[in-house]
C-alpha positions as CSV (number, residue, x, y, z in Angstrom):
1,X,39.3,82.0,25.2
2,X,36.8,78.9,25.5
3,X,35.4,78.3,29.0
4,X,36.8,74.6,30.2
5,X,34.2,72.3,32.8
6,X,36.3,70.5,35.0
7,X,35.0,67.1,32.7
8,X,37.0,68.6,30.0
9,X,40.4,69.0,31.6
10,X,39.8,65.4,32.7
11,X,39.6,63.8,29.8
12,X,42.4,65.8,28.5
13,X,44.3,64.8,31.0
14,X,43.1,61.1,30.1
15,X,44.2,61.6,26.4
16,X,47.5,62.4,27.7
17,X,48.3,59.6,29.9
18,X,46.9,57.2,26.8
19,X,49.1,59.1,24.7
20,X,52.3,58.4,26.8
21,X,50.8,55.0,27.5
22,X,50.9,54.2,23.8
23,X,53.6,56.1,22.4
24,X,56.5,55.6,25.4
25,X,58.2,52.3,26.1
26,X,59.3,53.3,29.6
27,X,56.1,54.8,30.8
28,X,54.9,51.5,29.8
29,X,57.4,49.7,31.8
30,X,56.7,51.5,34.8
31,X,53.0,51.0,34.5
32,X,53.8,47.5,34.8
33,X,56.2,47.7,37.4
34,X,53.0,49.5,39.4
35,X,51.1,46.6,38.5
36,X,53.3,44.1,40.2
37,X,54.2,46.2,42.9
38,X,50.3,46.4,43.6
39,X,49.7,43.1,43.8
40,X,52.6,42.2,45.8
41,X,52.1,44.4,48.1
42,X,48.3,43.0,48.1
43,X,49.6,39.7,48.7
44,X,51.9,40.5,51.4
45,X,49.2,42.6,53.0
46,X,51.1,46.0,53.5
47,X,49.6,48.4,56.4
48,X,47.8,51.5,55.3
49,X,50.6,53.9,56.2
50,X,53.1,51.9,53.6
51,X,50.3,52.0,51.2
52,X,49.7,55.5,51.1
53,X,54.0,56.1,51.1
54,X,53.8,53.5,47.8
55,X,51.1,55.4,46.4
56,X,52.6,58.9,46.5
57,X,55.9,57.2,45.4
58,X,54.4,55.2,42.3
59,X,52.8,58.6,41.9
60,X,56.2,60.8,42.0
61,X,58.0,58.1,39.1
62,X,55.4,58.3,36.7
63,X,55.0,61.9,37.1
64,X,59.0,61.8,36.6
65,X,58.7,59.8,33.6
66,X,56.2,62.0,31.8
67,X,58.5,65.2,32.2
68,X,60.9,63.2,31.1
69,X,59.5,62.6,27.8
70,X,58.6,66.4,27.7
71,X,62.1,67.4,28.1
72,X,63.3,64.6,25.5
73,X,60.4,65.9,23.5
74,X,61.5,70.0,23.7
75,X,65.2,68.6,22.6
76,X,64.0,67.0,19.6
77,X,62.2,69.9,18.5
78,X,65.1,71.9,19.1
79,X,67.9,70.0,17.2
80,X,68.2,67.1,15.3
81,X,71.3,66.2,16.2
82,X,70.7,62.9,17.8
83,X,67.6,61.7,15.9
């Protein structure tokens, strides 16, 4: 088995998130939705303790998201049913 540097699982982590970024609609909407929700809260000048609750939050939905698309992903490689 090849030896992985912590550089390496990075970027393949990177890879990943590019992948879902360009091949998944909603990832791509939530992205956004961070976006805004970012600079709103910017705007509005949210204390630190909110910031770090909207972080893990934004965190837990894309997180959410991208099993998601594994699951959806596993089902379409199981039947074809529905595609």
């Amino acid at each position: 088995m090849k030896s992985r540097t912590l550089l390496n699982s990075f970027q393949y982590a990177l890879q990943g998130l590019k992948a879902a970024f360009t091949g998944e609609k909603n990832f791509r909407i939530h992205c956004m939705a961070v976006v805004f929700v970012v600079i709103f809260s910017v705007v509005i000048g949210l204390p630190t303790l909110k910031w770090v609750l909207l972080i893990l939050t934004m965190g837990f939905v894309l997180v959410c998201e991208l099993f998601n698309t594994v699951a959806e992903t596993l089902v379409d490689m199981i039947t074809q049913e529905y595609s």
